[in-house]
Biopython code that builds the backbone (N, CA, C, O; Angstrom):
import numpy as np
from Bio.PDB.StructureBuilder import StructureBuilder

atoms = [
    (1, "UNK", "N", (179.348, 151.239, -82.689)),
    (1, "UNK", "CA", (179.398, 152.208, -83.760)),
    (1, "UNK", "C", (178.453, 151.802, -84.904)),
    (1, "UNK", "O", (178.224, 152.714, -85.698)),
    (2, "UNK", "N", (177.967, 150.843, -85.108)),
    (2, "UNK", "CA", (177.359, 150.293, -86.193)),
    (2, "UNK", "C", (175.564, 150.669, -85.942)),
    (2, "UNK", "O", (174.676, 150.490, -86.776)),
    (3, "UNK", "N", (175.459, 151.043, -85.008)),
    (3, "UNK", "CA", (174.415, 151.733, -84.828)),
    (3, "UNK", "C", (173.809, 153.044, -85.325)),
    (3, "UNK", "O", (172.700, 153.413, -85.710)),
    (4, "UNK", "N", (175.130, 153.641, -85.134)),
    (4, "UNK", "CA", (175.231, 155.130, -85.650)),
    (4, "UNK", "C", (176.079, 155.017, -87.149)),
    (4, "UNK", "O", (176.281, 155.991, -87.874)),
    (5, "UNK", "N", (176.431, 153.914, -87.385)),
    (5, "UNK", "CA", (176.211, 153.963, -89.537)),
    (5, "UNK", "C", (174.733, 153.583, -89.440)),
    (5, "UNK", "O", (174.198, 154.514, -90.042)),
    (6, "UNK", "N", (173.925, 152.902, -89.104)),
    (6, "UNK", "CA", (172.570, 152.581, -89.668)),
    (6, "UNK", "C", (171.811, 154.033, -89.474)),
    (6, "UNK", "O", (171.272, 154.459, -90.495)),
    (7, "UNK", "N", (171.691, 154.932, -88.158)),
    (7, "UNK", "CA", (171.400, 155.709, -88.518)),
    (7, "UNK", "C", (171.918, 156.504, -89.641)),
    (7, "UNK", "O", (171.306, 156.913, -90.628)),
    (8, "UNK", "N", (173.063, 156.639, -89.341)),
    (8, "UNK", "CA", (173.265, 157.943, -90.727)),
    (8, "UNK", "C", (172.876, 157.340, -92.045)),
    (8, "UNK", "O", (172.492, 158.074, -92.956)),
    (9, "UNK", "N", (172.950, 156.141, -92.178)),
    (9, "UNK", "CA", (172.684, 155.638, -93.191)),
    (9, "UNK", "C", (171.182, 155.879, -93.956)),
    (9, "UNK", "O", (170.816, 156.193, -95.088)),
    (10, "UNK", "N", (170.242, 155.395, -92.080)),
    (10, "UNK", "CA", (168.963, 155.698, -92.661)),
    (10, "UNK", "C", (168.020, 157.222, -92.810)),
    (10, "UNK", "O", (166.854, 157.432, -93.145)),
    (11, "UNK", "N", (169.190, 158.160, -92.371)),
    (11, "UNK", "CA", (168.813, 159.667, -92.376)),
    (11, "UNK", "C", (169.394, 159.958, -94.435)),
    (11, "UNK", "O", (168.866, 160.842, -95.110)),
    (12, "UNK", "N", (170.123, 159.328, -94.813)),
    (12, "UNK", "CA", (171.011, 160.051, -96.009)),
    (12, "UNK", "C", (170.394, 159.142, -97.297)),
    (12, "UNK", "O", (170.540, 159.557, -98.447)),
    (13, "UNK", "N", (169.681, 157.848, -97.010)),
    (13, "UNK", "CA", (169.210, 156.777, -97.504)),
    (13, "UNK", "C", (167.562, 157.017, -97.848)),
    (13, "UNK", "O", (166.924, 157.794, -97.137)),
    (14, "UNK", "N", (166.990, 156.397, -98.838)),
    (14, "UNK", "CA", (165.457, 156.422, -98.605)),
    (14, "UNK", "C", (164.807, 154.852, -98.786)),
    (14, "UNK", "O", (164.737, 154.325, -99.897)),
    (15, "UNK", "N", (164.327, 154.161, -97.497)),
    (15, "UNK", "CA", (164.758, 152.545, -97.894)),
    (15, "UNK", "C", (163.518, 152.052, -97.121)),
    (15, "UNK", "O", (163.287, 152.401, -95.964)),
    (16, "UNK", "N", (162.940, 151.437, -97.649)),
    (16, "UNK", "CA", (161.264, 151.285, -96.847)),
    (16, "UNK", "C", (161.871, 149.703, -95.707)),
    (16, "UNK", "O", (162.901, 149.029, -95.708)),
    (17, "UNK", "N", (160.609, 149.678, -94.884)),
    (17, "UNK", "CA", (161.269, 148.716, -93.655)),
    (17, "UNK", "C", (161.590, 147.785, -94.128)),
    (17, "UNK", "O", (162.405, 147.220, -93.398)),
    (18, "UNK", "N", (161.340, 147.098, -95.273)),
    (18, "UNK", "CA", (161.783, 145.595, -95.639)),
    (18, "UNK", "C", (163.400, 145.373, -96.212)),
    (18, "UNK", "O", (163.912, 144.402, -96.771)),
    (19, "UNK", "N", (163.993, 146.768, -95.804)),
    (19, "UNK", "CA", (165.680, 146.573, -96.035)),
    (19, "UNK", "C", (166.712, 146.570, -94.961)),
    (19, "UNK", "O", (167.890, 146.248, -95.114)),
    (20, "UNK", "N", (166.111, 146.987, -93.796)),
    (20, "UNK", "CA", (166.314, 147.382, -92.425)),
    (20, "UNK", "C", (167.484, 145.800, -91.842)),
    (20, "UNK", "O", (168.433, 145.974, -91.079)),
    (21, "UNK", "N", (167.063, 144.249, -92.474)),
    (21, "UNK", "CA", (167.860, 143.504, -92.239)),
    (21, "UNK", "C", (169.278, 143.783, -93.351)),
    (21, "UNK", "O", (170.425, 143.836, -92.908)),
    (22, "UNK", "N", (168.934, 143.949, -94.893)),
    (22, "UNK", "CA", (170.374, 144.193, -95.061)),
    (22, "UNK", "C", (171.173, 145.315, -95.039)),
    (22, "UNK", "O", (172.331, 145.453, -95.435)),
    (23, "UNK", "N", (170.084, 146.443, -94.305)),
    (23, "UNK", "CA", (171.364, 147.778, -94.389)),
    (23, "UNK", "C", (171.711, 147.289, -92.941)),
    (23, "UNK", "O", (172.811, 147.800, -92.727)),
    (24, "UNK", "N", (171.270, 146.408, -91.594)),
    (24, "UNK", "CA", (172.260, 146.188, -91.186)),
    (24, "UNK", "C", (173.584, 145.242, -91.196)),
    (24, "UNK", "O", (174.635, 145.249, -90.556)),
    (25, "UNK", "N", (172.954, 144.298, -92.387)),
    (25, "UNK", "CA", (174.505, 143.379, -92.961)),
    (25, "UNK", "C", (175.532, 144.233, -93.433)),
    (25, "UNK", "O", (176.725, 144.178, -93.135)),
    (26, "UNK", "N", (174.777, 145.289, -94.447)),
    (26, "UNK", "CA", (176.037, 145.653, -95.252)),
    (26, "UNK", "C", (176.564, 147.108, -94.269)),
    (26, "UNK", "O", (177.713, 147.382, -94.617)),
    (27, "UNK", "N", (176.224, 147.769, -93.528)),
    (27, "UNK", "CA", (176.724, 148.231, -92.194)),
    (27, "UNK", "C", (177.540, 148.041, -91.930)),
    (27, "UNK", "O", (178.385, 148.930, -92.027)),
    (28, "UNK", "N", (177.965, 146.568, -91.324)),
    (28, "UNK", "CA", (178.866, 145.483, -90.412)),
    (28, "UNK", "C", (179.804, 145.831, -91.880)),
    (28, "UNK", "O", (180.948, 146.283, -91.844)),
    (29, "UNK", "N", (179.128, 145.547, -93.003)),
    (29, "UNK", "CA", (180.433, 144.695, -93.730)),
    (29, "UNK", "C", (181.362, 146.174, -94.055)),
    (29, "UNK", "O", (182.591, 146.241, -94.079)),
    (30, "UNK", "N", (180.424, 147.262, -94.283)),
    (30, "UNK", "CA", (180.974, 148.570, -94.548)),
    (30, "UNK", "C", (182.398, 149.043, -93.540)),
    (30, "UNK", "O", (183.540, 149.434, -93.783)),
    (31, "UNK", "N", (181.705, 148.794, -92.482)),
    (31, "UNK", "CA", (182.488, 148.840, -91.242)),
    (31, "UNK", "C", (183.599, 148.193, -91.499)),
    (31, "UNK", "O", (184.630, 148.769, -91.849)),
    (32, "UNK", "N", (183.497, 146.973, -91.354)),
    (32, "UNK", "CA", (184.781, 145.936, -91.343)),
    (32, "UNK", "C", (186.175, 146.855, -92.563)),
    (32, "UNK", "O", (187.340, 147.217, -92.399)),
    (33, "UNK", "N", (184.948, 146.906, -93.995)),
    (33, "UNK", "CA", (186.337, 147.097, -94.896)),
    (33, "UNK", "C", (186.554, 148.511, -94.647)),
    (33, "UNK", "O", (187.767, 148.696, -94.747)),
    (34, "UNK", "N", (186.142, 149.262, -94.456)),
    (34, "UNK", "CA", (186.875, 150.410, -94.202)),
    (34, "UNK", "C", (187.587, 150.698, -93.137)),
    (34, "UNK", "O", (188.271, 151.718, -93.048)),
    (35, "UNK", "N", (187.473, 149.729, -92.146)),
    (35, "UNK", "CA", (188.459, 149.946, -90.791)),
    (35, "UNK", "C", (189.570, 148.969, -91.356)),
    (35, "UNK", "O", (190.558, 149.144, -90.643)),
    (36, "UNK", "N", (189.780, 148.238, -92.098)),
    (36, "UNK", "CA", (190.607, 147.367, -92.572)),
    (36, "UNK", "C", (191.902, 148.167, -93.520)),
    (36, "UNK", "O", (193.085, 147.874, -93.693)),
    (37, "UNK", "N", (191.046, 149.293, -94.014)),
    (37, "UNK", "CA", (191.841, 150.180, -95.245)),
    (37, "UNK", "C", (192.725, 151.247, -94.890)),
    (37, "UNK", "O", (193.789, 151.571, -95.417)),
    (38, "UNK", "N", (191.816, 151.990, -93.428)),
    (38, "UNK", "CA", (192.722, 152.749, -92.456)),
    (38, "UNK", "C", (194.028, 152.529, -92.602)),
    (38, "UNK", "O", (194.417, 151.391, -92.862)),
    (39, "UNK", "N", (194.900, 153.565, -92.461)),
    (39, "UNK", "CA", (196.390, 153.439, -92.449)),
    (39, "UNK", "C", (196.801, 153.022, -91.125)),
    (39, "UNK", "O", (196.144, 153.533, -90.217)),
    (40, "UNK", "N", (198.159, 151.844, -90.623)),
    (40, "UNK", "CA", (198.254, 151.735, -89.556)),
    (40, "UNK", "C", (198.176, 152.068, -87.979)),
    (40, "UNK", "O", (198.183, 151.417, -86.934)),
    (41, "UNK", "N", (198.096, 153.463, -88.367)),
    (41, "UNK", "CA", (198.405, 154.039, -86.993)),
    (41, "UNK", "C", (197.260, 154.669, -86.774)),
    (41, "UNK", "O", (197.326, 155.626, -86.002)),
    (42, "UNK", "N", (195.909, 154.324, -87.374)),
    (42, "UNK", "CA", (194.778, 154.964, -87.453)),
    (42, "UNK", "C", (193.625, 154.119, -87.029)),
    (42, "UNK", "O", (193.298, 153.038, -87.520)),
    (43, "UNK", "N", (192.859, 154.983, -85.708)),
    (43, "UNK", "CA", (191.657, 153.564, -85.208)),
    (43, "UNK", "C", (190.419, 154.299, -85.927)),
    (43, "UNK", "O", (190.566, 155.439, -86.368)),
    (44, "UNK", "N", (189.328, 153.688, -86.020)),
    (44, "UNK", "CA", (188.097, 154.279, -86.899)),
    (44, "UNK", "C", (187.692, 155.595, -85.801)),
    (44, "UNK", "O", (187.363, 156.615, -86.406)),
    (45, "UNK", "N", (187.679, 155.668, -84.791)),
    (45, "UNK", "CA", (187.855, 156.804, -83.278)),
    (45, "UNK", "C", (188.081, 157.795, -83.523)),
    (45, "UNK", "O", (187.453, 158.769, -83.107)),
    (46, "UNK", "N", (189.599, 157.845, -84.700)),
    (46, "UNK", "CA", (190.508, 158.611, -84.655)),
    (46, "UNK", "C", (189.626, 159.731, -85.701)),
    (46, "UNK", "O", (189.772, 160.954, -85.683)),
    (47, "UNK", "N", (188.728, 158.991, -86.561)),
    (47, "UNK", "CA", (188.220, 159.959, -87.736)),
    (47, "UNK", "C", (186.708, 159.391, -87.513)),
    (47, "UNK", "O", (186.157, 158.771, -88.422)),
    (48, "UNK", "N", (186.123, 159.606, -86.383)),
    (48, "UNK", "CA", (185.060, 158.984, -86.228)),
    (48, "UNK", "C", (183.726, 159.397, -86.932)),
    (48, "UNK", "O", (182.807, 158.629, -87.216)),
    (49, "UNK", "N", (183.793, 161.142, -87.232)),
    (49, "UNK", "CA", (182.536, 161.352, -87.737)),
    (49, "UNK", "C", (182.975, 161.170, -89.485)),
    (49, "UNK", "O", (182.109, 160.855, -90.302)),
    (50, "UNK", "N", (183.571, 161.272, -89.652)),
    (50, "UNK", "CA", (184.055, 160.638, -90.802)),
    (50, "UNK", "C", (184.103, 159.559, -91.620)),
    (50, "UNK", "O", (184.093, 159.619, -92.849)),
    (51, "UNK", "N", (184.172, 158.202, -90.716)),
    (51, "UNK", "CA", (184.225, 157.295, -90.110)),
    (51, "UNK", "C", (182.264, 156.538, -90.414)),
    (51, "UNK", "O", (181.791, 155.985, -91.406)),
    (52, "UNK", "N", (181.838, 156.768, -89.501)),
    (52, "UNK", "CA", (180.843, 156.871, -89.916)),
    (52, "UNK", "C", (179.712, 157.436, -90.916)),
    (52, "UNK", "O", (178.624, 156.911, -91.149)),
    (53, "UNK", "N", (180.097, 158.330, -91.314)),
    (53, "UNK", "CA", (179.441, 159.008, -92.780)),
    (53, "UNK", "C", (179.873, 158.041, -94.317)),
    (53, "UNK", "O", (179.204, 157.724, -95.301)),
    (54, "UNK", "N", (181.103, 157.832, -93.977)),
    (54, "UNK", "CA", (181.916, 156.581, -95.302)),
    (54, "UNK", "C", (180.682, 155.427, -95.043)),
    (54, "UNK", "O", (179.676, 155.093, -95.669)),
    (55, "UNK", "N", (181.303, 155.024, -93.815)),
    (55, "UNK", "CA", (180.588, 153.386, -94.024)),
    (55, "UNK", "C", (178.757, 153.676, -94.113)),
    (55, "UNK", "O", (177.981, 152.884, -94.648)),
    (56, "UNK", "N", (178.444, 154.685, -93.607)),
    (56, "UNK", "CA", (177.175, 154.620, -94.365)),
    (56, "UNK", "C", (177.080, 154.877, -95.959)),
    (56, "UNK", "O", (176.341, 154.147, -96.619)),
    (57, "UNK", "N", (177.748, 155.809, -96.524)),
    (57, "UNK", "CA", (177.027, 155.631, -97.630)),
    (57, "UNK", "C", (178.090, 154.345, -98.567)),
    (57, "UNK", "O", (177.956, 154.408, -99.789)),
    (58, "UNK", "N", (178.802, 153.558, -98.185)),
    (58, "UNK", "CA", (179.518, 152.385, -98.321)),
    (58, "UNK", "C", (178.169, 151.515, -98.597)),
    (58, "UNK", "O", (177.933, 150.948, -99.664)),
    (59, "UNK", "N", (177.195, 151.507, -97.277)),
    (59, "UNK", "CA", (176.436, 150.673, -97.075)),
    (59, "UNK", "C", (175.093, 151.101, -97.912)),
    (59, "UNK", "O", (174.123, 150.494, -98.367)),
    (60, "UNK", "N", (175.355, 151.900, -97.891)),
    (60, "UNK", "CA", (173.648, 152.501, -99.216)),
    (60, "UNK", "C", (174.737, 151.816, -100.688)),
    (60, "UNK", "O", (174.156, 150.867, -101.214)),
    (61, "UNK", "N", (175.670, 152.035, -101.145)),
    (61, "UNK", "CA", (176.344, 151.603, -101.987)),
    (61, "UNK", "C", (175.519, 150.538, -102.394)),
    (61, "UNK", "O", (174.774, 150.439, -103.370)),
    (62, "UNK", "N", (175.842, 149.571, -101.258)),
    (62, "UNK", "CA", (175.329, 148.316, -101.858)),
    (62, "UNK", "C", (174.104, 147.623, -101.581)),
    (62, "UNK", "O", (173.846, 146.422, -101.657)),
    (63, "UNK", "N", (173.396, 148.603, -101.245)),
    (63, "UNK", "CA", (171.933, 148.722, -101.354)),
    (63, "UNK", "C", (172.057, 149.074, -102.930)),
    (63, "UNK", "O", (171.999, 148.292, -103.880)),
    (64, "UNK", "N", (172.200, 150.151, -102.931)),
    (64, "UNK", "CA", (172.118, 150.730, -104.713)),
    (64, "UNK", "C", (172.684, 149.491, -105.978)),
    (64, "UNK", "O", (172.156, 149.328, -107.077)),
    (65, "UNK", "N", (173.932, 148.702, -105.408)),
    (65, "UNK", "CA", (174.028, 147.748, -106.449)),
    (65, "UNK", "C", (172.932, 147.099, -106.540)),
    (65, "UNK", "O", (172.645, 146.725, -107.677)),
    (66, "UNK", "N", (172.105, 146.798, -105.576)),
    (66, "UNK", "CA", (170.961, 145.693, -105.884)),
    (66, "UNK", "C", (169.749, 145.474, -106.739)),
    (66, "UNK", "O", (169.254, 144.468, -107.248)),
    (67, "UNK", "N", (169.333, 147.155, -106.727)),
    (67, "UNK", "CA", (168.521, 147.988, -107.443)),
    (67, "UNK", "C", (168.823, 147.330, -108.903)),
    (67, "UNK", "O", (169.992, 147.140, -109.236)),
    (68, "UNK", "N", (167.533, 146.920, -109.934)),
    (68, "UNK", "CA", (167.347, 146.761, -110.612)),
    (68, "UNK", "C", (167.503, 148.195, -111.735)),
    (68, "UNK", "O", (168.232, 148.292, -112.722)),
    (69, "UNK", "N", (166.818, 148.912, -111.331)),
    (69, "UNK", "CA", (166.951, 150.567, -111.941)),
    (69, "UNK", "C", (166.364, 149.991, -113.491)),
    (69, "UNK", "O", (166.128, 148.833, -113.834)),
    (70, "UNK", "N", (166.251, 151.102, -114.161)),
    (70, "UNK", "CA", (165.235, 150.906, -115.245)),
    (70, "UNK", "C", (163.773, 151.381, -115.462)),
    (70, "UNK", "O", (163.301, 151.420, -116.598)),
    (71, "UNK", "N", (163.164, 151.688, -114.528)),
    (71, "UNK", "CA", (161.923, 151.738, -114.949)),
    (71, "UNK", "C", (161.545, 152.904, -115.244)),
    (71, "UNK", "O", (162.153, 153.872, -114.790)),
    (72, "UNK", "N", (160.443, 153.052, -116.078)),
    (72, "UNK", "CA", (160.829, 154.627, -116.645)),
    (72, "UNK", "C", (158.962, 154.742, -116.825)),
    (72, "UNK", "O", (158.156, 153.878, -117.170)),
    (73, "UNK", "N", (158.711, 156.544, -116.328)),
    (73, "UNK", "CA", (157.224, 156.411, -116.371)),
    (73, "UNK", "C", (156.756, 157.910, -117.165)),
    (73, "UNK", "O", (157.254, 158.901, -116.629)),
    (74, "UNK", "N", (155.713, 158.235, -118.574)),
    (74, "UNK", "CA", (155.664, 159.182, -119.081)),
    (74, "UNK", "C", (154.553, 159.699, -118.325)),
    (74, "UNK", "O", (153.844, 159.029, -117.574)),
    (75, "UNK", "N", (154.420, 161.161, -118.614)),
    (75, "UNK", "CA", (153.022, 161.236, -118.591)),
    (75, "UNK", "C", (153.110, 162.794, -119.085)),
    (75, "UNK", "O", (153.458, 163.773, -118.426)),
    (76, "UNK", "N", (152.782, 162.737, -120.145)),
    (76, "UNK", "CA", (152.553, 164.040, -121.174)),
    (76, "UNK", "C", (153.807, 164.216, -121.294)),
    (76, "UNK", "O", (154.355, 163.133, -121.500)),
    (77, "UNK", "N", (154.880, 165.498, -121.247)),
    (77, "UNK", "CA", (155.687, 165.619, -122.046)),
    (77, "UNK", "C", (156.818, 165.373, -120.387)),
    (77, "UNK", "O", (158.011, 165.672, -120.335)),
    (78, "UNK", "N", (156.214, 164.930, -119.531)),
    (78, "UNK", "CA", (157.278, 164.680, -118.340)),
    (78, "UNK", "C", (157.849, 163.232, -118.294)),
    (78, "UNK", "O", (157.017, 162.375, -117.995)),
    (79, "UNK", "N", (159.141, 162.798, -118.542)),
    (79, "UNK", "CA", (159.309, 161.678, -118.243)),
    (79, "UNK", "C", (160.153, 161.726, -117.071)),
    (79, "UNK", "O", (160.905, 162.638, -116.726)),
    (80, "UNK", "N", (159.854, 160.283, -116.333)),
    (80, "UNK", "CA", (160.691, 160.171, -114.800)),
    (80, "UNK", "C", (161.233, 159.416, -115.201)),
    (80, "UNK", "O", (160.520, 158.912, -116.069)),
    (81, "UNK", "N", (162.802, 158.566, -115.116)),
    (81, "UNK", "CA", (163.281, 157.483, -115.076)),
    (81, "UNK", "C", (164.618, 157.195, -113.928)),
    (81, "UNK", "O", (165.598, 157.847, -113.566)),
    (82, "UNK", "N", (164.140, 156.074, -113.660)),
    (82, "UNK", "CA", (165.139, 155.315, -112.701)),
    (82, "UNK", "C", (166.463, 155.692, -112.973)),
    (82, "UNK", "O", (166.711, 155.721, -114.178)),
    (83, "UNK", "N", (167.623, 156.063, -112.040)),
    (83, "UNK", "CA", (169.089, 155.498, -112.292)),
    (83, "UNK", "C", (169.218, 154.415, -112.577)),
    (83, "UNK", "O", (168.367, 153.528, -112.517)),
    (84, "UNK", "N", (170.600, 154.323, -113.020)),
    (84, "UNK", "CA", (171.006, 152.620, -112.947)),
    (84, "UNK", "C", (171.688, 152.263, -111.426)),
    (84, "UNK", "O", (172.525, 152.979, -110.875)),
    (85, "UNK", "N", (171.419, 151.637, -111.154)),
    (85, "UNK", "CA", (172.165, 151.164, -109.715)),
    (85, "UNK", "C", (173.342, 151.318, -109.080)),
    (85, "UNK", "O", (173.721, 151.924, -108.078)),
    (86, "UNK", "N", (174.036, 150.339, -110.235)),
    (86, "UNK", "CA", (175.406, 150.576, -110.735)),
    (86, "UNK", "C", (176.135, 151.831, -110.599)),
    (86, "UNK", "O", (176.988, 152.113, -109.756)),
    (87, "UNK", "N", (175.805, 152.343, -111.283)),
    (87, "UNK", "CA", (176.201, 153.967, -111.482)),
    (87, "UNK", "C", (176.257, 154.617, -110.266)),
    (87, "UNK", "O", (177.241, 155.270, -109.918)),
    (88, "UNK", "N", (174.822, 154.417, -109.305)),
    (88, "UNK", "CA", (174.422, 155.479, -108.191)),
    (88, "UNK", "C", (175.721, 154.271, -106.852)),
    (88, "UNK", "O", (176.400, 154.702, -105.919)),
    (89, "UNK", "N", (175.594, 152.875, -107.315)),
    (89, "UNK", "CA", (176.872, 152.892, -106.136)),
    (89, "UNK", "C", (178.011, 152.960, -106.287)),
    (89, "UNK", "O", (178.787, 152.708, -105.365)),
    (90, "UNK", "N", (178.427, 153.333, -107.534)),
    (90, "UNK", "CA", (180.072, 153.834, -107.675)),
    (90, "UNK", "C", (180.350, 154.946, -107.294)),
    (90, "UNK", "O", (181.413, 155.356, -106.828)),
    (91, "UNK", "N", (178.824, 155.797, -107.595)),
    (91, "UNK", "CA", (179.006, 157.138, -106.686)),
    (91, "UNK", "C", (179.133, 157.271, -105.490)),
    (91, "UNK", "O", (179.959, 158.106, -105.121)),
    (92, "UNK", "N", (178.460, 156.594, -104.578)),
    (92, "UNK", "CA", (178.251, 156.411, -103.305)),
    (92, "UNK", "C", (179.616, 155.749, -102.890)),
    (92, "UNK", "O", (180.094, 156.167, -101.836)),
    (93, "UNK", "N", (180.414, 154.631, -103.667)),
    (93, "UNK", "CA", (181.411, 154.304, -102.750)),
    (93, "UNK", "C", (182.597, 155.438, -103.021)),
    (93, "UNK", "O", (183.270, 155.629, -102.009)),
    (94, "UNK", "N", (182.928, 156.095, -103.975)),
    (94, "UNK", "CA", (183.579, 157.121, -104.274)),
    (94, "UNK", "C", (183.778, 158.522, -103.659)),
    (94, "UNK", "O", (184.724, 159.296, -103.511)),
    (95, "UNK", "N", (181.938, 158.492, -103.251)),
    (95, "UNK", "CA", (181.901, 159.775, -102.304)),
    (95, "UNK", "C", (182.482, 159.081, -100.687)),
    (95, "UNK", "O", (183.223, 159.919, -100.175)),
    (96, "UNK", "N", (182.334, 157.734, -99.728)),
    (96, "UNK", "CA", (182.810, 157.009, -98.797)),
    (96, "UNK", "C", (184.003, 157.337, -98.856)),
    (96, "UNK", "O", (184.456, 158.151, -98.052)),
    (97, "UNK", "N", (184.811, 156.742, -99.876)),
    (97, "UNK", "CA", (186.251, 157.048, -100.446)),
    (97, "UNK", "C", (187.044, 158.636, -100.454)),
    (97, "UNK", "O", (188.204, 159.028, -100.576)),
    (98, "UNK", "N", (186.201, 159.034, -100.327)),
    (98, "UNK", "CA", (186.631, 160.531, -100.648)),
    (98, "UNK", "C", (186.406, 161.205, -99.288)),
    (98, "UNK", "O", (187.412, 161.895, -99.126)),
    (99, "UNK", "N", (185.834, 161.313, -98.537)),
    (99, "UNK", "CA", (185.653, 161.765, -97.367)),
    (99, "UNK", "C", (186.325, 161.055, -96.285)),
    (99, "UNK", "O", (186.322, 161.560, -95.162)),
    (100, "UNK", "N", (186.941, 159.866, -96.514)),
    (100, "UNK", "CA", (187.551, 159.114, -95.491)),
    (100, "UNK", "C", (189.382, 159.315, -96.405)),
    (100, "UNK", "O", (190.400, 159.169, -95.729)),
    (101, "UNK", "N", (189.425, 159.494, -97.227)),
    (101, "UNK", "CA", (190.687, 159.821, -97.716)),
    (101, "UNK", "C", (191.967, 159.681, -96.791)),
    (101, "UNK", "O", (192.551, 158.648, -96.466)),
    (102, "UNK", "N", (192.195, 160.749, -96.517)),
    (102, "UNK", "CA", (192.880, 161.130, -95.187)),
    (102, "UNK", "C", (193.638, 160.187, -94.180)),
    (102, "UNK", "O", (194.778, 160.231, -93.718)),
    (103, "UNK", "N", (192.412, 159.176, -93.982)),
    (103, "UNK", "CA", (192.994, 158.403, -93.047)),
    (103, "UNK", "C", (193.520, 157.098, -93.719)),
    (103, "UNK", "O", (194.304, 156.321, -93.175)),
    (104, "UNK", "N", (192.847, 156.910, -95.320)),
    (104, "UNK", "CA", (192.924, 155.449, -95.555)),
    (104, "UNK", "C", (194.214, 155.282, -96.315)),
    (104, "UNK", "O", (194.722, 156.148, -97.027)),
    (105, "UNK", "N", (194.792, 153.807, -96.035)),
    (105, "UNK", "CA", (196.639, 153.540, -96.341)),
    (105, "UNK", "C", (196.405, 153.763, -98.103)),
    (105, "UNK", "O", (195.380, 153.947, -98.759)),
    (106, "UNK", "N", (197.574, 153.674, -98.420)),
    (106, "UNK", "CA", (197.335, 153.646, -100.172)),
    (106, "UNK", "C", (197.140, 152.208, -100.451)),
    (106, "UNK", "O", (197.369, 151.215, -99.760)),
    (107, "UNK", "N", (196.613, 152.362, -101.752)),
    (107, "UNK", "CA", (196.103, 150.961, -102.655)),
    (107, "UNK", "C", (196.522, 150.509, -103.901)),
    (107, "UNK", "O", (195.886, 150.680, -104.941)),
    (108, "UNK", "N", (197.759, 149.841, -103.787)),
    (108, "UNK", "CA", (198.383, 149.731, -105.022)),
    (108, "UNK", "C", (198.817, 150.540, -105.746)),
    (108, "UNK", "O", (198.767, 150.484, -106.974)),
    (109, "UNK", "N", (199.393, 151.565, -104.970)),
    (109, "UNK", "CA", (200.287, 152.669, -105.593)),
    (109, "UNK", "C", (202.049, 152.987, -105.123)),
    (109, "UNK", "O", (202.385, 153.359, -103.998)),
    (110, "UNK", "N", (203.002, 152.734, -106.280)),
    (110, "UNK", "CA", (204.020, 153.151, -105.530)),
    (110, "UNK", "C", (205.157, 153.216, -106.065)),
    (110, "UNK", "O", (205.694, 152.309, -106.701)),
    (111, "UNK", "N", (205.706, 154.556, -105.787)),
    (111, "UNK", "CA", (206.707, 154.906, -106.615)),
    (111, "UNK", "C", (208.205, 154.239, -107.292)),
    (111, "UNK", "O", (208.902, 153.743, -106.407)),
    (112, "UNK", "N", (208.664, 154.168, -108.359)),
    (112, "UNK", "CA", (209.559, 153.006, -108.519)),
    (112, "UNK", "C", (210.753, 154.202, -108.811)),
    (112, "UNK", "O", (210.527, 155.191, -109.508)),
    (113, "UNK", "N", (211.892, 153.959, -108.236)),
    (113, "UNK", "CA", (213.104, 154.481, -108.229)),
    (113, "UNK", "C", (213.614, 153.994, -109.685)),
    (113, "UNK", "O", (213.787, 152.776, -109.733)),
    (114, "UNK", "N", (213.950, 154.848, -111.139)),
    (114, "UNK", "CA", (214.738, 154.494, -111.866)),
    (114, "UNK", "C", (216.577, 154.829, -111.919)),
    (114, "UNK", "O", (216.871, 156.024, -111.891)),
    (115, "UNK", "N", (217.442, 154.080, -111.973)),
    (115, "UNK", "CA", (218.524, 153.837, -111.997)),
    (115, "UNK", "C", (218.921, 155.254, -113.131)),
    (115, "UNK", "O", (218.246, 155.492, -114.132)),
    (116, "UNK", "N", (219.884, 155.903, -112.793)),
    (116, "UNK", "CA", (220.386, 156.415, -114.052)),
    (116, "UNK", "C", (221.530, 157.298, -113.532)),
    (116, "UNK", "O", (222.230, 157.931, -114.323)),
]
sb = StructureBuilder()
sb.init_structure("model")
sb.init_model(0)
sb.init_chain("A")
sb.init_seg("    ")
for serial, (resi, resn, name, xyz) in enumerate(atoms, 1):
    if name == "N":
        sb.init_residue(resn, " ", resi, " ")
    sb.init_atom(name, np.array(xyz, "f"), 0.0, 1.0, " ", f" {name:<3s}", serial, name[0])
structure = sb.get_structure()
């Protein structure tokens, strides 16, 4: 399966060849934690295209943390400037998060019965 996060990754991604070794680290690692988060009774199979769309952009995520971001270029009254990194992978793991929803267990949430 980690084949088909690198593709989707590198169809949804824009990442010149010299990243090709860590979008396949962070792939694996994408993989790992989100099959880890799944709710018990749930194999990554079970929500596979799903499944794979998370852990790719999981894995652009942290491509995007790495990104320096900043650089900013005028030219007459057009300015271009960089995102911040940061920013673009909270989005990215949020959008992962959000499309895999469904299947993944809860995270430190839980209701407390008061006495009365």
């Amino acid at each position: 399966m980690t084949e088909q996060i690198m593709d989707m990754a590198r169809s949804l991604g824009h990442m010149d060849g010299g990243q090709e070794e860590a979008l396949e680290a962070l792939c694996r690692a994408a993989q790992a934690e989100l099959a880890g988060r799944l709710r018990p009774e749930v194999r990554p199979e079970d929500c596979e295209d799903a499944f794979i769309l998370a852990c790719a952009w999981l894995a652009l995520a942290g491509l995007a943390a790495g990104e320096t971001g900043g650089g900013r270029f005028t030219a007459g009254e057009v300015t271009i400037q960089e995102g911040d990194g940061a920013a673009r992978a909270a989005a990215l793991r949020l959008q992962a998060e959000t499309v895999l929803g469904p299947w993944l267990a809860d995270r430190g949430f839980a209701f407390q019965g008061v006495p009365g």
